[in-house]
Backbone bond lengths (Angstrom), bond angles and torsions (degrees), N, CA, C in turn:
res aa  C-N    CA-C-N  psi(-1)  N-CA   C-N-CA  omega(-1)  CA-C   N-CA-C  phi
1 X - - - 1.456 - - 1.518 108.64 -
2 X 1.480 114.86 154.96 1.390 120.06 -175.74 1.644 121.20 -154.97
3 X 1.013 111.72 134.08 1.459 101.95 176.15 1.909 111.15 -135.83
4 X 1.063 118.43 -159.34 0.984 99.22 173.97 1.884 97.90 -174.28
5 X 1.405 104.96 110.16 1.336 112.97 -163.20 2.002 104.20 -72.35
6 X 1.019 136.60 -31.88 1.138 146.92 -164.22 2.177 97.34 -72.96
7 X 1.559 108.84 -9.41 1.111 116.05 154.76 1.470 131.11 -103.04
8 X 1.005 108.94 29.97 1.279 136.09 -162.53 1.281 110.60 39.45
9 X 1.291 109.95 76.02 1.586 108.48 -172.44 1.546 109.88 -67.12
10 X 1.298 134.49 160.17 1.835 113.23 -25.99 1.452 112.70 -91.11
11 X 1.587 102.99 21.41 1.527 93.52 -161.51 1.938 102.63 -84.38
12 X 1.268 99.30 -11.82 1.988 98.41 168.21 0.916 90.56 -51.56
13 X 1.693 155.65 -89.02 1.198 162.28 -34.41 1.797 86.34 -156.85
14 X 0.996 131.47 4.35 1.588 120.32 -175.16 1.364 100.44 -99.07
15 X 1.033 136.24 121.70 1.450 153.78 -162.88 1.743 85.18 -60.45
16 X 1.501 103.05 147.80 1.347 143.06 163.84 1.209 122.10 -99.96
17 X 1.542 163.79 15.94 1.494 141.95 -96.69 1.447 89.92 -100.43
18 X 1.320 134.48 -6.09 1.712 123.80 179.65 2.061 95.45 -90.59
19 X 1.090 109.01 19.11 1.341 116.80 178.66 1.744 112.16 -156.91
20 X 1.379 101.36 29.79 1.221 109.69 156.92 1.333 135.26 -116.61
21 X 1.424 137.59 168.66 1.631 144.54 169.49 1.275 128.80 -92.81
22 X 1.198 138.73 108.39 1.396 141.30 178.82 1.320 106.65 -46.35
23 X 1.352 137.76 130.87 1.579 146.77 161.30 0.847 124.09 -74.23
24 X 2.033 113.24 -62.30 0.934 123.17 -120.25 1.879 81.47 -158.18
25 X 1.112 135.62 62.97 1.540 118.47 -177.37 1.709 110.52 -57.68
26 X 1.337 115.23 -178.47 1.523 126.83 -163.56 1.973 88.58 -79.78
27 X 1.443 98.19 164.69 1.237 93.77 -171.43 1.993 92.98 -95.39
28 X 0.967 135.84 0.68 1.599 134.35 148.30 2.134 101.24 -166.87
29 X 1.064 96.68 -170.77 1.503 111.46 -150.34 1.145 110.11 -82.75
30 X 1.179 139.95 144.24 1.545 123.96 164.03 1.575 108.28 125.39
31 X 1.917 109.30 162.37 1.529 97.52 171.85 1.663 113.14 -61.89
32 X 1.466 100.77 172.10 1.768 103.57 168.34 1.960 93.76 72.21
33 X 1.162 117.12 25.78 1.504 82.98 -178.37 1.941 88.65 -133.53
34 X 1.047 128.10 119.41 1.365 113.88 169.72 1.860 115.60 -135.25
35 X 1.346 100.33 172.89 1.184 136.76 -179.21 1.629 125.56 -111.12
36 X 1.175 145.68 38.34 1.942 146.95 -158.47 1.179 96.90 -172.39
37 X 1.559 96.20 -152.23 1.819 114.51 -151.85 1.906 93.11 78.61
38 X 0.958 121.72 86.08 1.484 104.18 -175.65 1.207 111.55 -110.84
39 X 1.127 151.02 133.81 1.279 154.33 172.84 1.933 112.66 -122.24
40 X 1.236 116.04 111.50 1.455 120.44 -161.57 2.014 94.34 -115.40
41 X 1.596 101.26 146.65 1.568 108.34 151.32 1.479 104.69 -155.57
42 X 1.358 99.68 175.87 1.452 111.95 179.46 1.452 119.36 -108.22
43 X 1.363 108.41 125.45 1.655 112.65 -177.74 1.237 123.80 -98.51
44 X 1.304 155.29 -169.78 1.275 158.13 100.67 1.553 108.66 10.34
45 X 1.036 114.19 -53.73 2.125 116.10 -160.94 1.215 107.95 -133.45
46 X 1.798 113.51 23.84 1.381 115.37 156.40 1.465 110.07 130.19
47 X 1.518 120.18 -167.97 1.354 116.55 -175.29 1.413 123.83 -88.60
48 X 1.287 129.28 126.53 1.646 130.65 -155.64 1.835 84.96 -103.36
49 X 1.264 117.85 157.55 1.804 129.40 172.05 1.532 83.10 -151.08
50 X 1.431 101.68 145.33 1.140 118.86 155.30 1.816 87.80 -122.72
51 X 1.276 102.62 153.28 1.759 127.12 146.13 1.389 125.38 -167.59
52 X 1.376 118.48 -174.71 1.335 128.24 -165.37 1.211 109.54 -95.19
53 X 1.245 133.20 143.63 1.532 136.90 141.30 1.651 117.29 -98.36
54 X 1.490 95.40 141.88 1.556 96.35 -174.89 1.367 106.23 -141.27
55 X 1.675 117.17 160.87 1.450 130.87 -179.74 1.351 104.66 -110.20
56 X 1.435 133.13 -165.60 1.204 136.03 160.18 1.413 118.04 -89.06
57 X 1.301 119.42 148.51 1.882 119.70 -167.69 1.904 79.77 -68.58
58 X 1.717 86.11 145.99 1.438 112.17 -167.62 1.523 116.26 97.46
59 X 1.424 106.39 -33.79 1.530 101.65 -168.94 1.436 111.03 -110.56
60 X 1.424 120.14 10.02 1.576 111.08 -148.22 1.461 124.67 151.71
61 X 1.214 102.24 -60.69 1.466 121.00 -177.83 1.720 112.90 44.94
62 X 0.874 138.65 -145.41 1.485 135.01 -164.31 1.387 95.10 -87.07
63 X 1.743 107.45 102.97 1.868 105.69 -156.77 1.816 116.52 -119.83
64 X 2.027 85.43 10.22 1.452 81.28 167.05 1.677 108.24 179.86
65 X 1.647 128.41 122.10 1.337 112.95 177.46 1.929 108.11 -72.78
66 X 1.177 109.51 156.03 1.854 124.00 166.79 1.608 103.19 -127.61
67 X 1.593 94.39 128.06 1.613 98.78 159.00 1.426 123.32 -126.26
68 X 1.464 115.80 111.40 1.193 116.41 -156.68 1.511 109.25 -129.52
69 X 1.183 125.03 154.38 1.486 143.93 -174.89 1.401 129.17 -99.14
70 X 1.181 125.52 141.30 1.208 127.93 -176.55 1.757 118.90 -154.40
71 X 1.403 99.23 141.36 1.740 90.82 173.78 1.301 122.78 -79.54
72 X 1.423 112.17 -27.16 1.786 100.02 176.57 1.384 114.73 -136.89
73 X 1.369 106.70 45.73 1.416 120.38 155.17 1.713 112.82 91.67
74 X 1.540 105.75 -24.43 1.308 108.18 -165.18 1.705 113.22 -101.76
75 X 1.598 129.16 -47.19 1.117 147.92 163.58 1.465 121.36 -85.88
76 X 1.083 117.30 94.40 1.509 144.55 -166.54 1.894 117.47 -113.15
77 X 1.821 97.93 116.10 1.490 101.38 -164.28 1.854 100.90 -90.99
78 X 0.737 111.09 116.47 2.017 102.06 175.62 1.545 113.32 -59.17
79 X 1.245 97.70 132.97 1.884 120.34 -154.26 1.615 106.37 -103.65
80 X 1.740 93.65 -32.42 1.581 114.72 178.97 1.379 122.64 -169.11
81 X 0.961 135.63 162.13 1.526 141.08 -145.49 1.761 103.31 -167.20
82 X 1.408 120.04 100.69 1.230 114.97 179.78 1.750 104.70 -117.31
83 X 0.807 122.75 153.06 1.781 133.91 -176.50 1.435 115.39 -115.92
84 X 1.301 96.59 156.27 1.441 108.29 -174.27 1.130 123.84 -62.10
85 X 1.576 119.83 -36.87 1.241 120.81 149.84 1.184 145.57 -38.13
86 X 1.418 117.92 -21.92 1.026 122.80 169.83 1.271 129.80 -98.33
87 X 1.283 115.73 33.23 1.680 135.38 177.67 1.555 97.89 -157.31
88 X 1.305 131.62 27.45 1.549 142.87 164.98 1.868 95.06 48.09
89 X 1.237 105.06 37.78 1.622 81.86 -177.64 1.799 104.44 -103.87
90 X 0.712 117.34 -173.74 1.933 130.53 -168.22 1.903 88.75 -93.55
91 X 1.455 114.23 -53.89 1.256 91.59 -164.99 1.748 95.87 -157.52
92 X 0.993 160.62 135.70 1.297 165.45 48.36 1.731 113.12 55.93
93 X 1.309 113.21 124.21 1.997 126.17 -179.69 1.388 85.54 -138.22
94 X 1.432 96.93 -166.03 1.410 127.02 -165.45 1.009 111.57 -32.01
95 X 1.394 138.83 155.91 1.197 131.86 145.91 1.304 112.42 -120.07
96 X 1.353 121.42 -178.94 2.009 132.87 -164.40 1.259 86.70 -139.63
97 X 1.374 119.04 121.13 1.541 143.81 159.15 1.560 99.94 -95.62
98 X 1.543 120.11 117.39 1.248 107.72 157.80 1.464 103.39 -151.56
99 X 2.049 110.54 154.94 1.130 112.82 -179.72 1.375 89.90 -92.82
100 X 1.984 91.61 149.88 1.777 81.66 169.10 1.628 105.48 -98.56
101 X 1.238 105.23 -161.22 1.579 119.03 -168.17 1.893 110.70 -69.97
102 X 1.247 105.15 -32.39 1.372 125.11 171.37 1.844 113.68 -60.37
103 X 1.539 111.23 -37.49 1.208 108.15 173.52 1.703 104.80 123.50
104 X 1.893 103.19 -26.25 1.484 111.67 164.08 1.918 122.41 -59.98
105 X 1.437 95.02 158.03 1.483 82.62 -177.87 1.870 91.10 -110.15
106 X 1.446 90.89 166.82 1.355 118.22 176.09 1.538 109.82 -128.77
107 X 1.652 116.68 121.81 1.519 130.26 144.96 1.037 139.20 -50.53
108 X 1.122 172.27 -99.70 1.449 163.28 148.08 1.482 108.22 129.52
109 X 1.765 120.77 65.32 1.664 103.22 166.44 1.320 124.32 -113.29
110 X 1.417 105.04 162.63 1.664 123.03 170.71 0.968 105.19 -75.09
111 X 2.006 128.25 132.39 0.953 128.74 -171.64 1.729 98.71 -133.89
112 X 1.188 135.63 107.01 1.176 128.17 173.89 2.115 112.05 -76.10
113 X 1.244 102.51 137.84 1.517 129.83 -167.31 1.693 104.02 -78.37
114 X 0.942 110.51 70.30 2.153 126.34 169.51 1.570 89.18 11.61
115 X 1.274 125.35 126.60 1.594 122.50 153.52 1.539 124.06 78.68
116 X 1.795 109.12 17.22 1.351 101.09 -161.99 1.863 84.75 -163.44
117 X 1.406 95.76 163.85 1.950 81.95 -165.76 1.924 94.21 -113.98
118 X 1.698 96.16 34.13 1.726 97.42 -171.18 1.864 97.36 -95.43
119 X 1.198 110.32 136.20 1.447 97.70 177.63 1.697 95.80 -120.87
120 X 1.674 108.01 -172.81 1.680 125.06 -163.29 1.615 97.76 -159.98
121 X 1.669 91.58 140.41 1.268 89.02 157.39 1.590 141.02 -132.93
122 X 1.386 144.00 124.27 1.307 136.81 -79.21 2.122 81.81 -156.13
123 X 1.303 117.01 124.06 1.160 116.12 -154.08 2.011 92.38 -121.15
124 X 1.536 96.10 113.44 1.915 109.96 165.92 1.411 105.93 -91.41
125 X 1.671 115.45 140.52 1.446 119.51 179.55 1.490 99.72 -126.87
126 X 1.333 129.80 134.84 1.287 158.10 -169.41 1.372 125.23 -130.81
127 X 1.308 121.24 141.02 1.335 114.00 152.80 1.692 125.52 -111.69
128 X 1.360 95.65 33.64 1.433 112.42 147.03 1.473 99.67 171.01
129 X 1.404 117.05 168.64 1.520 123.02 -154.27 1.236 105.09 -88.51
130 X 1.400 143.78 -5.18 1.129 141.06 122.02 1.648 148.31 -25.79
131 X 1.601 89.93 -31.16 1.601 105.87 173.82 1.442 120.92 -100.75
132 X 1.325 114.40 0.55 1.585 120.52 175.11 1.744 96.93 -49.71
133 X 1.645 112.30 142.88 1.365 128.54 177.68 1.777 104.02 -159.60
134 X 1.560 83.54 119.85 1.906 88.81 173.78 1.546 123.37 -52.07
135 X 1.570 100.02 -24.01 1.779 105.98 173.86 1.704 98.83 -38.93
136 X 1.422 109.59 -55.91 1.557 110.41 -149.80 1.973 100.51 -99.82
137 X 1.307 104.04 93.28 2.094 93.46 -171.97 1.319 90.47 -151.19
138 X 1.462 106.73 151.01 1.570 123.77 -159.31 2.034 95.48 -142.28
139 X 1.589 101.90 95.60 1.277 100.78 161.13 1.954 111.11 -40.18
140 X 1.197 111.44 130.53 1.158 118.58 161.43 2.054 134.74 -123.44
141 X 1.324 78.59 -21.10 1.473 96.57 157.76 1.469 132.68 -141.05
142 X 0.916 106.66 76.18 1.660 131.29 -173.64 1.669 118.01 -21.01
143 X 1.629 89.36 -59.60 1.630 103.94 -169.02 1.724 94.80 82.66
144 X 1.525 81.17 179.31 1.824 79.51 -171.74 2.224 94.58 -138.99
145 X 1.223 73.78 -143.49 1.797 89.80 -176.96 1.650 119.84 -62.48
146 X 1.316 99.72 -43.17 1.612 144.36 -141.24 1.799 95.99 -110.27
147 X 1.460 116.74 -54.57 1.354 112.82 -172.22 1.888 105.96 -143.00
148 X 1.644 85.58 132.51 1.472 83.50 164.81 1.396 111.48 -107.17
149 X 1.433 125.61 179.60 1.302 139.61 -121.47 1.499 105.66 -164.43
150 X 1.803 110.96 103.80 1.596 109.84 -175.36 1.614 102.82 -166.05
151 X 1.109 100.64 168.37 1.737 125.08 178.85 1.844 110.35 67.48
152 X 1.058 121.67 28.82 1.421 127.57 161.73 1.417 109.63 6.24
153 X 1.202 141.81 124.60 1.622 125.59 130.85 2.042 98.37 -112.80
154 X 1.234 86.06 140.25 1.872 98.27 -170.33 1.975 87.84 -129.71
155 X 1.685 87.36 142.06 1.432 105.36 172.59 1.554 100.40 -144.75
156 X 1.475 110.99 147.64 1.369 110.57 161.86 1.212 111.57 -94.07
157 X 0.565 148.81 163.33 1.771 162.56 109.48 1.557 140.18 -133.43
158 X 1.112 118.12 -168.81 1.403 126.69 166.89 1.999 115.76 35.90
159 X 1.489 106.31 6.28 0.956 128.53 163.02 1.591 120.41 106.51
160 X 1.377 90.39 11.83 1.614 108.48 -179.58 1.964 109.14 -123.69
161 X 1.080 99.21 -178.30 1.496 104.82 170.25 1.276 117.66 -137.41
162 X 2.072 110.26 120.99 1.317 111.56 -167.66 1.695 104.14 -105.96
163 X 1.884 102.40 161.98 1.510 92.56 172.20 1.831 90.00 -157.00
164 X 1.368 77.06 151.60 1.769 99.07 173.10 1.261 110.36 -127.90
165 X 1.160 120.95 117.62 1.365 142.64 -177.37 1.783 129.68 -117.73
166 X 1.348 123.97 110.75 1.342 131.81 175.63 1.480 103.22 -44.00
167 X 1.195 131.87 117.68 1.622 154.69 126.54 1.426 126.47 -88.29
168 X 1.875 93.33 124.50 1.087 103.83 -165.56 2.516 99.12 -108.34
169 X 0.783 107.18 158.51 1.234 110.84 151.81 0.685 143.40 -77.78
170 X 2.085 138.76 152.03 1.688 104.42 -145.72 1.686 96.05 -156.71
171 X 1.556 104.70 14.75 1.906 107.60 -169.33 1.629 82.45 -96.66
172 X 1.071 131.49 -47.68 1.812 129.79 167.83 1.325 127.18 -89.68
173 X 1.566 110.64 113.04 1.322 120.56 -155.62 1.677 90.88 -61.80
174 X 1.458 107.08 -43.96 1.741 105.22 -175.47 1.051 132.28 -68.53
175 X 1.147 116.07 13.29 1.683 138.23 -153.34 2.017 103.04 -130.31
176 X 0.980 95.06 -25.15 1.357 98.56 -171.03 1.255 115.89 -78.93
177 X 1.771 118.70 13.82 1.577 111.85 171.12 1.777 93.83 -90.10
178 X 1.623 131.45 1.03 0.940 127.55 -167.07 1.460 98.28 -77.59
179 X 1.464 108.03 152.26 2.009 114.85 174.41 1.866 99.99 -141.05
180 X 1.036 95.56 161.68 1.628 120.60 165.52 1.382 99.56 -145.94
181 X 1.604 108.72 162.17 1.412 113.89 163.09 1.273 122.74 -143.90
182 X 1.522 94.58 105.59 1.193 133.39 155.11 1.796 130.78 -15.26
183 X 1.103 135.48 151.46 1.646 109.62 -160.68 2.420 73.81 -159.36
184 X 1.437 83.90 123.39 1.656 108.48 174.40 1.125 96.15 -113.03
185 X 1.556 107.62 176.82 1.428 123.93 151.94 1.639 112.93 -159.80
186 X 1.418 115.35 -178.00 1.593 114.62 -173.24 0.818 127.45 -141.51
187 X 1.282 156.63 -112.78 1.769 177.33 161.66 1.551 103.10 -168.99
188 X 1.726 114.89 -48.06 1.175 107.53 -161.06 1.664 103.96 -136.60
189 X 1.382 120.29 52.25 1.383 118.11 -169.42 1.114 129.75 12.00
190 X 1.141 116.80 7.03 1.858 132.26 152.05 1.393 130.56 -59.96
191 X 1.358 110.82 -59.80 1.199 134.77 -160.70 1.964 101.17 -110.59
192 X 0.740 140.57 134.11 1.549 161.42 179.38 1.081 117.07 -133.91
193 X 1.896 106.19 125.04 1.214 102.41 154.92 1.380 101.13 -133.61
194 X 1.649 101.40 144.27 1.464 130.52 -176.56 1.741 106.03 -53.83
195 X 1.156 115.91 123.93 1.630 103.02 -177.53 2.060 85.93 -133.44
196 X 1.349 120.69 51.41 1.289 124.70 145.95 1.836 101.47 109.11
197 X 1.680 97.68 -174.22 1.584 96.32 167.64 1.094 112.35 -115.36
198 X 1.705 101.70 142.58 1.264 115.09 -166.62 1.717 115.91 -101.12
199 X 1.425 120.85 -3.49 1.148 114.24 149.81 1.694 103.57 -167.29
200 X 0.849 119.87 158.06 1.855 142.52 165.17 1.410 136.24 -133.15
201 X 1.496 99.29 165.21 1.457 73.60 -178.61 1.514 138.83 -85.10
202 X 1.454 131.94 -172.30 1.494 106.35 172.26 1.583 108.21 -118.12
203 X 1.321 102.51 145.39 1.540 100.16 -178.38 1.534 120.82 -57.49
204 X 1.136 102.81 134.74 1.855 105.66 165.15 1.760 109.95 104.04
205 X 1.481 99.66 -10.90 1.599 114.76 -169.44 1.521 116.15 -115.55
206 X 1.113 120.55 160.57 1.938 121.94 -168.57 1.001 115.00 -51.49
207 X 1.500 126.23 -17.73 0.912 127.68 171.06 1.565 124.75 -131.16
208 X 1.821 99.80 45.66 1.597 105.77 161.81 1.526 119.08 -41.26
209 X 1.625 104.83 -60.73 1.440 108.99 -153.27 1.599 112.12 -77.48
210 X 1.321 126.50 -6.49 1.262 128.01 -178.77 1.674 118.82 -161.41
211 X 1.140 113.89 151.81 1.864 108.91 147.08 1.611 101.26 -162.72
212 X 0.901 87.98 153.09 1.622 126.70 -170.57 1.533 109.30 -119.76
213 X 1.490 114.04 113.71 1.747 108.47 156.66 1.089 91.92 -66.54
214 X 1.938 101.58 166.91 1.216 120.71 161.02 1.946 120.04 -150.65
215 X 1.276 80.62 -13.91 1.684 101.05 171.27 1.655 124.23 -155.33
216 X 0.805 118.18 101.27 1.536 113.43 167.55 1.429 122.06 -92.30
217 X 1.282 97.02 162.32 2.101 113.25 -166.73 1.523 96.73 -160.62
218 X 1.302 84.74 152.78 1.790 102.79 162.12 1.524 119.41 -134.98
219 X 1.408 125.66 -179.24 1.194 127.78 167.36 1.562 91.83 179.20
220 X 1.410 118.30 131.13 1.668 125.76 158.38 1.382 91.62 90.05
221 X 0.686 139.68 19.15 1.952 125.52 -158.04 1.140 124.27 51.62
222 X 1.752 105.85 32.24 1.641 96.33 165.55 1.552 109.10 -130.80
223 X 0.871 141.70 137.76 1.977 151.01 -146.62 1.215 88.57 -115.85
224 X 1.374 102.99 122.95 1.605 122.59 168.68 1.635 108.51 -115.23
225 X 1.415 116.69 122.90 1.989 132.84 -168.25 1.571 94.18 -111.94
226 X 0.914 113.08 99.57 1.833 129.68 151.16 1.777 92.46 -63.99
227 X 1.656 98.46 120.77 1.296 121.76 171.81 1.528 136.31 -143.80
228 X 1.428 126.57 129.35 1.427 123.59 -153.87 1.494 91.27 -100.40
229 X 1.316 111.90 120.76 1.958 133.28 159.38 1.091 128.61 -97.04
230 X 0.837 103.93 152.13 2.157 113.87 175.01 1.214 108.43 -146.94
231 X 1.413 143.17 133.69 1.747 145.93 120.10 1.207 132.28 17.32
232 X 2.080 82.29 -76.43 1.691 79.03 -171.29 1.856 92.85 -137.37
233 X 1.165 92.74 -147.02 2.100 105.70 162.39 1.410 130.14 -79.38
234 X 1.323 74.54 -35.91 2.139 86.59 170.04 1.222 104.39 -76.57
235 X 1.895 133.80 6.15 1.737 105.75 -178.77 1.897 77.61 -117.25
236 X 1.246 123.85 16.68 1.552 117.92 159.62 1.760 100.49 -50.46
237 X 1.527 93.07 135.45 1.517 121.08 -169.07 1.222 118.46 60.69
238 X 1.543 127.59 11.56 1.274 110.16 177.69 1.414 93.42 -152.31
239 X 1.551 102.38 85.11 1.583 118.77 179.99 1.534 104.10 -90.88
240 X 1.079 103.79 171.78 2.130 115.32 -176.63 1.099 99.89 -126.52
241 X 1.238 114.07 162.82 1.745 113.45 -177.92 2.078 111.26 -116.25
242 X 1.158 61.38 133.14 2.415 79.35 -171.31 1.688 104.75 -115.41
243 X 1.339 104.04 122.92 1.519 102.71 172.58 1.526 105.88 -73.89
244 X 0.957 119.24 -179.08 1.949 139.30 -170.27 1.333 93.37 -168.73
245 X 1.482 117.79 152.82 1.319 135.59 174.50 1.533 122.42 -152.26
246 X 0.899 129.87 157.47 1.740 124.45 -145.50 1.668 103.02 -170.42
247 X 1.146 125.06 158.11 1.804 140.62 151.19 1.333 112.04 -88.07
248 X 1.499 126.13 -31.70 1.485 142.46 -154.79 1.614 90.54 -113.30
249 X 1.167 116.84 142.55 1.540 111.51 151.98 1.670 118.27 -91.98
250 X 1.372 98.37 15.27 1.968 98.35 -172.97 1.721 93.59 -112.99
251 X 1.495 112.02 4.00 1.753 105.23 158.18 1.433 98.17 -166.79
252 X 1.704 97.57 147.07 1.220 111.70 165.65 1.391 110.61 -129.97
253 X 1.458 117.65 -173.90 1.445 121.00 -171.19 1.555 95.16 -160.81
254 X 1.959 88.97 101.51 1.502 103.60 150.93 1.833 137.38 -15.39
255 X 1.393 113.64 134.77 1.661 85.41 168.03 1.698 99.00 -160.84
256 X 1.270 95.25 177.40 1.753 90.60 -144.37 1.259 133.80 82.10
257 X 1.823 118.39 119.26 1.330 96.63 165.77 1.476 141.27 -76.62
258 X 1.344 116.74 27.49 1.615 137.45 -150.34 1.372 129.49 -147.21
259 X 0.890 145.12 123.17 1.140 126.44 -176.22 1.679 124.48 -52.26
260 X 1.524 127.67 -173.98 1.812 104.26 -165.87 1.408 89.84 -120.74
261 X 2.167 116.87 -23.53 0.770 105.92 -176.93 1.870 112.73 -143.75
262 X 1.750 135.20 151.69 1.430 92.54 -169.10 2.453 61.81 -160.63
263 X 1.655 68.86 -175.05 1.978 81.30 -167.10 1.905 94.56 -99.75
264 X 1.160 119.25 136.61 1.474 124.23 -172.39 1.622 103.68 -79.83
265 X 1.173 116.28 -9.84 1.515 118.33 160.60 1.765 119.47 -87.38
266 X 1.569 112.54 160.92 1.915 124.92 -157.92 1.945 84.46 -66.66
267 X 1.729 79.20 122.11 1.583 97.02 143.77 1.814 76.35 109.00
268 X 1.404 131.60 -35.05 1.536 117.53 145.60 1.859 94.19 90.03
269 X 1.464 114.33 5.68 1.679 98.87 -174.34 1.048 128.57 -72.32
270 X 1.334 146.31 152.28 1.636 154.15 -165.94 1.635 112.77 -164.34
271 X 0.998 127.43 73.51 1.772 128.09 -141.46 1.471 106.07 -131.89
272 X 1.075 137.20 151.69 1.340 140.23 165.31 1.589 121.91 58.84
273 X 1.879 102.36 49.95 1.047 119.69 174.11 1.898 114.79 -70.48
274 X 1.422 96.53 142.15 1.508 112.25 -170.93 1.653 106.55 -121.28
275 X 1.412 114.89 145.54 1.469 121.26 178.91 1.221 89.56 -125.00
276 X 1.519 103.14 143.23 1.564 118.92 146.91 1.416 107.85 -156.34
277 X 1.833 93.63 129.02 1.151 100.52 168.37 1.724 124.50 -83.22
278 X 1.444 116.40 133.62 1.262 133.04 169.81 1.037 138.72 -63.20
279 X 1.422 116.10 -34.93 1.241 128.80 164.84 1.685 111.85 118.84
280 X 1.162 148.14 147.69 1.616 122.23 163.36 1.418 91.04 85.29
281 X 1.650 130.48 32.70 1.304 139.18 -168.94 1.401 119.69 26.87
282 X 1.615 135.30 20.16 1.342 144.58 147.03 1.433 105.88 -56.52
283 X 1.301 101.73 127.96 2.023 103.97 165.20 1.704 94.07 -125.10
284 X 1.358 105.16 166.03 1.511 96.06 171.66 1.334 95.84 -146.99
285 X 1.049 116.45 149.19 2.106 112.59 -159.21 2.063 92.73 -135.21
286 X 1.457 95.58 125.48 1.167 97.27 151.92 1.394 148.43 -141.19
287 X 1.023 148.96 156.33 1.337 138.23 -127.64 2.036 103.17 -171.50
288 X 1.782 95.84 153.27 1.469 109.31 -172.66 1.964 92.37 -87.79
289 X 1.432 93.25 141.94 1.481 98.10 159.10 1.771 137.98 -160.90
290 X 1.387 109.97 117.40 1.545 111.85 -163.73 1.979 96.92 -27.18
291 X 1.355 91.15 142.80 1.577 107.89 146.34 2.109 130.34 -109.55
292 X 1.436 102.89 176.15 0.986 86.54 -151.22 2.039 112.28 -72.00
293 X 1.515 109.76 2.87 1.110 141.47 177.22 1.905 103.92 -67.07
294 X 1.189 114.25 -63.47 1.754 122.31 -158.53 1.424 99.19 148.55
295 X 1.110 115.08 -54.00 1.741 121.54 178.37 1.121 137.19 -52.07
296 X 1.325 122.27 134.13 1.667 126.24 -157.35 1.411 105.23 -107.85
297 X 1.577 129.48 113.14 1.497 125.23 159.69 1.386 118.93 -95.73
298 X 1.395 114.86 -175.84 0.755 98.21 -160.69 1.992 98.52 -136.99
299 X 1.369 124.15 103.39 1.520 153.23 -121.69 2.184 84.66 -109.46
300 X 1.524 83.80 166.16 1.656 98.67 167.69 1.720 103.06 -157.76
301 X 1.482 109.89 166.14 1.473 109.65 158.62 1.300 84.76 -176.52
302 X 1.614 99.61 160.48 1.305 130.63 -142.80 1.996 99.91 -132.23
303 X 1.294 88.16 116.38 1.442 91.74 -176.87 1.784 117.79 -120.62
């Protein structure tokens, strides 16, 4: 993890979108149709993104991950294209691109369970992000009866491997747009164990009914979690983004009563913001965001 206070950390890092670049436009027009979930790293021969494409439930729903490459972050050729079908799931979210420490890459997707609102998440190993294949995938976080299990962000460090993951509840079908996020860890990004929640929402505030990590950073010894909130059910799919800040990565604490960042078009979404640092103190952050249509693309900017 990295930050870098001399950019005024983290407040550089709060999305601009009237000073951002389209990546990734919607794959056609309209609500229910998007482009994000972004998950970015840096390779050898440039910047790798994986994200989701999605339809509207009935037509598709999140109907296929792409991981594609680019030299300067902005124009990105697709390397691979895997479908929902091919992990029997109903519909496909976020995914986690990460290199591991070895130099191999690691997949990381959300797989929702045909007929049931429990999801899993299901781990591809590569030796480059091109060679990911559903033949070869290793459930790693199951979820259970009670909770499903989605939107990964995974970091190595300090000689371990951490992850924060959206959990939803699953004994009330109506209840189950609710999330917390949860904070694991490993030896071998295989195996997880849950060591508590690392943030929720707070009552009475934009983000009572949910939060979601979606990026973590540090700088000084203090961890800053980019996180997408909502109210109620009606702001389902069109979360805002709220910083949180922490010493621990197994809790943080919200702040602000407001979100820091949201889309100036109806329904206001800005969700599933991504950091990567560049190196040469450049980060370039990217993130899903409503248009003025219903449709979600999927944006970058370079700080």
């Amino acid at each position: 993890m990295s930050g870098d206070r001399s950019l005024g950390w983290p407040a550089a890092l709060v999305p601009r979108p009237a000073e951002s670049l389209v990546v990734i436009p919607s794959p056609t027009a309209g609500h229910g149709n998007w482009a994000g979930a972004p998950s970015a790293a840096v390779g050898d021969d440039g910047i790798y993104l994986a994200y989701r494409l999605r339809r509207p439930v009935g037509a598709g729903r999140g109907f296929g991950v792409r991981v594609a490459r680019s030299a300067d972050g902005v124009r990105f050729e697709t390397v691979l294209t895997l479908t929902r079908d091919q992990f029997g799931a109903e519909s496909l979210e976020r995914p986690a691109l990460v290199r591991d420490p070895s130099g191999g890459w690691r997949l990381y997707l959300s797989c929702a369970t045909p007929g049931t609102k429990h999801w899993r998440v299901e781990l591809l190993e590569a030796a480059d992000p091109a060679g990911f294949t559903a033949e070869q995938r290793t459930v790693v976080l199951p979820g259970d009866a009670k909770t499903g299990v989605k939107d990964p962000v995974i970091r190595h460090f300090g000689g371990i491997w951490h992850l924060w993951a959206s959990c939803h509840p699953l004994a009330d079908p109506d209840a189950a747009d609710q999330m917390v996020t949860e904070y694991a860890t490993s030896e071998n990004g295989l195996e997880w164990t849950w060591q508590g929640t690392a943030l929720s929402g707070r009552p009475g505030l934009w983000d009572s009914r949910g939060t979601r990590i979606t990026a973590v950073c540090e700088s000084g010894g203090t961890i800053a979690a980019f996180y997408d909130g909502r109210a109620s059910a009606a702001e389902n799919y069109e979360e805002r983004t709220g910083i949180a800040f922490g010493t621990d990565p197994a809790a943080f604490e919200a702040t602000g009563s407001g979100p820091v960042a949201q889309s100036h078009h109806a329904g206001g979404g800005l969700r599933y913001l991504d950091v990567l640092p560049l190196g040469n103190g450049r980060i370039r952050i990217y993130y899903e965001l409503t248009c003025a249509d219903g449709s979600h693309e999927l944006r970058t900017e370079l700080r």
